[in-house]
C-alpha positions in Angstrom: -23.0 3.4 -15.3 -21.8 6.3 -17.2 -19.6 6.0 -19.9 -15.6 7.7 -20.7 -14.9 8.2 -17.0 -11.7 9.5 -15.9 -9.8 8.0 -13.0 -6.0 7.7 -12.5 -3.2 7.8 -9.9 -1.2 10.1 -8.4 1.8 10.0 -6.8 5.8 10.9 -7.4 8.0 8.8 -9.9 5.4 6.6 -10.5 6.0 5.1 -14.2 6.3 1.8 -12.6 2.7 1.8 -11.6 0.6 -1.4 -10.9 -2.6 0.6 -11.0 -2.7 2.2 -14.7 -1.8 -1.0 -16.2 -4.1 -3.2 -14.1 -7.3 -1.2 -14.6 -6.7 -0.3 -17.9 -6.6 -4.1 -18.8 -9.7 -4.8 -16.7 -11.5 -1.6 -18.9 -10.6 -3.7 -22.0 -11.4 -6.9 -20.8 -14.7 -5.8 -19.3 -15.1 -3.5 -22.5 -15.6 -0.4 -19.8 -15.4 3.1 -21.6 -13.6 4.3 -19.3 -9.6 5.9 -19.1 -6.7 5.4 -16.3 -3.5 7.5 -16.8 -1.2 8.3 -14.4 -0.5 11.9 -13.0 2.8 12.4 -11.9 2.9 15.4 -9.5 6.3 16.9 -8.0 3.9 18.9 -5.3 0.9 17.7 -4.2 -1.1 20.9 -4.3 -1.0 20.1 -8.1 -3.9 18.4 -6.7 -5.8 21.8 -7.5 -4.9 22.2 -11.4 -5.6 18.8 -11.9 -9.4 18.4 -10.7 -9.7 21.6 -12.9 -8.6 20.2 -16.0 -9.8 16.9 -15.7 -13.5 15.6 -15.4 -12.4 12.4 -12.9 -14.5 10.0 -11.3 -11.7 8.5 -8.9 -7.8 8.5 -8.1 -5.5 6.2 -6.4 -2.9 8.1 -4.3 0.9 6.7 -4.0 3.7 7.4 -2.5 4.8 10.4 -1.1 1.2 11.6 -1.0 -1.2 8.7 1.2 -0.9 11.1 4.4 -0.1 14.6 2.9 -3.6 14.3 -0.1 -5.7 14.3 3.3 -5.8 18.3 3.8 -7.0 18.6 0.5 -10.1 16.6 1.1 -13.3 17.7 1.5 -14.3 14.0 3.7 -12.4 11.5 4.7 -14.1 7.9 5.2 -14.3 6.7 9.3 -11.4 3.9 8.3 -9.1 6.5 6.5 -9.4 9.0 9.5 -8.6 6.5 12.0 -5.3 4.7 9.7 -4.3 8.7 9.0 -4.1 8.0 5.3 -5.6 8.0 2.3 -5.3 5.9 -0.6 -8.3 6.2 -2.9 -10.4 8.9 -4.1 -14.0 9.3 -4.8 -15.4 12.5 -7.0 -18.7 12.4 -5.8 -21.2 15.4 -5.3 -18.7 18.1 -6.3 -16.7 16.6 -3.2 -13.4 14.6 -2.6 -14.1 11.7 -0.3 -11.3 9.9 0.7 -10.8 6.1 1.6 -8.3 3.3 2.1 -8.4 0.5 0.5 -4.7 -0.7 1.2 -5.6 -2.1 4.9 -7.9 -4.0 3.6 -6.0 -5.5 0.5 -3.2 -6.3 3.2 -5.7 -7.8 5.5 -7.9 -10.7 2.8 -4.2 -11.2 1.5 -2.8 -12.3 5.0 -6.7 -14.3 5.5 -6.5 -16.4 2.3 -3.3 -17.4 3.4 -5.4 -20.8 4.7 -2.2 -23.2 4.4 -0.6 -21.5 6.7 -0.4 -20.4 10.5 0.1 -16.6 10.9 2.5 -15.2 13.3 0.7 -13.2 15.9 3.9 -11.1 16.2 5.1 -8.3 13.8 8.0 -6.3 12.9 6.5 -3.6 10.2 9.3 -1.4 8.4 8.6 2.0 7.7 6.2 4.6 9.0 4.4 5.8 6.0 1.1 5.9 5.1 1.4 2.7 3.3 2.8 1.4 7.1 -0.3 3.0 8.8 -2.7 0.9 6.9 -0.9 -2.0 8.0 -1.0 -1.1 11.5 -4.4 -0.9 11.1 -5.2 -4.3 9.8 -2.7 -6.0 12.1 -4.9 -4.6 15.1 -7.9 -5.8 13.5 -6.7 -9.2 13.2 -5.5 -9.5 16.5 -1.4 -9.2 15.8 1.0 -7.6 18.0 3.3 -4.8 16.5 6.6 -2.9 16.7 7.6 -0.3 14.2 10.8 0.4 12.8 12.0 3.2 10.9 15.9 5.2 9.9 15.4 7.4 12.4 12.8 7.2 16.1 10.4 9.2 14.8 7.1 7.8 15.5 8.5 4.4 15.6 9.4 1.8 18.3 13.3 1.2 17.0 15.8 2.1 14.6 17.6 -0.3 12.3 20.4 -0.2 14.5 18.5 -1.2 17.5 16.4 -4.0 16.7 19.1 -6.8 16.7 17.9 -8.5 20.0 14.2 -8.2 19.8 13.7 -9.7 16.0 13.6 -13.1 16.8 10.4 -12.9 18.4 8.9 -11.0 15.6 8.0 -13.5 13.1 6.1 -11.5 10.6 8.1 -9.0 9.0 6.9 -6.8 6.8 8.3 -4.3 4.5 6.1 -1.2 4.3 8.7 1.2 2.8 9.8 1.8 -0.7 13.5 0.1 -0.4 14.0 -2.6 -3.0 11.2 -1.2 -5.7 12.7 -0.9 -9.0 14.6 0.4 -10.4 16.7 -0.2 -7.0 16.6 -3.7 -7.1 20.0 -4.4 -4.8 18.5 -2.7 -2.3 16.9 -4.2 0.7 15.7 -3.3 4.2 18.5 -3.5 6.7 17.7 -5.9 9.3 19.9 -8.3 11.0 18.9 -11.0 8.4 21.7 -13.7 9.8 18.7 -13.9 12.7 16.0 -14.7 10.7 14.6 -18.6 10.4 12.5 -20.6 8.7 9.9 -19.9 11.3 9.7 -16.1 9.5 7.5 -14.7 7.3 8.5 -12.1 5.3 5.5 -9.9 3.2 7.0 -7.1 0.5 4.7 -4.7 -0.4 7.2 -3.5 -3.4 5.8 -5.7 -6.1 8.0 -4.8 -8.7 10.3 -6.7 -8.4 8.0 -9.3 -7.8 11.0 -10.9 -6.0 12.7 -8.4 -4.2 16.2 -8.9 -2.7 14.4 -8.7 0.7 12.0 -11.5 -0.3 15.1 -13.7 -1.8 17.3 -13.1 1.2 14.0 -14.8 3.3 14.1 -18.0 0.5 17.7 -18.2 1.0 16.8 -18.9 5.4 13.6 -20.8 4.2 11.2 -18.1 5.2 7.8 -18.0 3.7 7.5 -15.3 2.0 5.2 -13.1 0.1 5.0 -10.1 -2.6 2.0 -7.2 -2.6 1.0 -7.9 -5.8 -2.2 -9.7 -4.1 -2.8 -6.8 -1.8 -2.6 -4.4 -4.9 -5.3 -6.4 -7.0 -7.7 -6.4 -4.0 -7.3 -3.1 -2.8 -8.1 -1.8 -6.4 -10.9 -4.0 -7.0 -12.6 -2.2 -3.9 -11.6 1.2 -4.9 -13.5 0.2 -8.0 -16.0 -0.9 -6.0 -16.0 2.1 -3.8 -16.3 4.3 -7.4 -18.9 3.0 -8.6 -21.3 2.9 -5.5 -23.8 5.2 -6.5 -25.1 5.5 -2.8 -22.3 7.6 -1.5 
């Protein structure tokens, strides 16, 4: 493996960020000569200036930028073209290959969940590119979804609507940004007085790692989950992903 590779994150507002912190502990730890830092970009076509100045070896793409990075790709892995987003990047060949590693962190995270039965209903809020990769992995595990979203754009209700139909949706997950630091008061706006203790409620904000969402499900006796295991498994296969030699 070659040594004082560059890789980092991009995204908007991103100081918070899980990723720069997690692998530049794993580089110390693992004494990898290597460098993460975080590249805040107000446009994504910044995309352009950065590959020129920096040497990199791979990115992680946040928020706003999962669906939007894909048109400056030159490939786009079978699994990323089918969720319609893009959170990992591969510098390989004088090419940009993207990939998304989020469907599967949100996948293992829901399967190691042994102790518990999974609902084979969803609710997923938000229609991001974050929310596609959920989509994704709820199909391949068998679990039936509706979307909801602000406004019906691309999703199957709005906040206002979705009163009556979420009893029966017994995993509900949070695929937007509400709640994420430094916004901590905020929280989806479901009908929460319908909610049970037969709900599970999964946050992909992990910072908080209790987000008022997440305590609102405690208070009804929900089980309930942060991302913070999705993050660490979908960077660990980005790392694996930029480091496979074969492609």
């Amino acid at each position: 493996m070659k040594k004082n590779k560059i890789y980092g994150l991009i995204g908007k507002n991103i100081s918070y960020s899980f990723s720069r912190e997690y692998f530049s502990n794993k580089f110390k730890t693992e004494k990898i000569s290597s460098k993460y830092f975080n590249f805040d970009l107000t446009e994504i076509d910044q995309i352009y200036k950065l590959t020129k100045e920096f040497n990199l070896s791979g990115l992680n793409v946040t928020i706003p930028y999962k669906e939007s990075i894909i048109q400056f790709l030159d490939e786009t892995d079978s699994k990323a073209r089918q969720i319609g987003a893009v959170n990992t990047i591969k510098f390989f060949n004088n090419k940009m290959i993207g990939y998304n590693t989020d469907y599967i962190g949100f996948k293992q995270s829901l399967q190691n969940l042994s102790n518990i039965n999974i609902p084979k209903n969803a609710l997923v809020l938000g229609t991001g590119g974050a929310s596609k990769a959920v989509k994704f992995a709820l199909s391949e595990l068998g679990i039936e979804f509706k979307t909801v979203s602000r406004i019906k754009n691309n999703a199957d209700y709005t906040y206002q609507e979705i009163d009556k139909y979420i009893t029966d949706k017994k995993l509900i997950i949070n695929c937007s940004p509400v709640g994420t630091f430094p916004n901590i008061n905020d929280s989806p706006k479901i009908p929460y007085q319908y909610l049970t203790s037969e709900n599970f409620l999964y946050d992909l904000v992990y910072n908080p790692d209790k987000t008022l969402f997440l305590k609102k499900g405690d208070e009804i006796g929900c089980f309930t989950k942060n991302g913070v295991e999705m993050l660490k498994i979908q960077a660990e296969k980005a790392w694996e992903i930029w480091n496979d030699i074969s492609s």
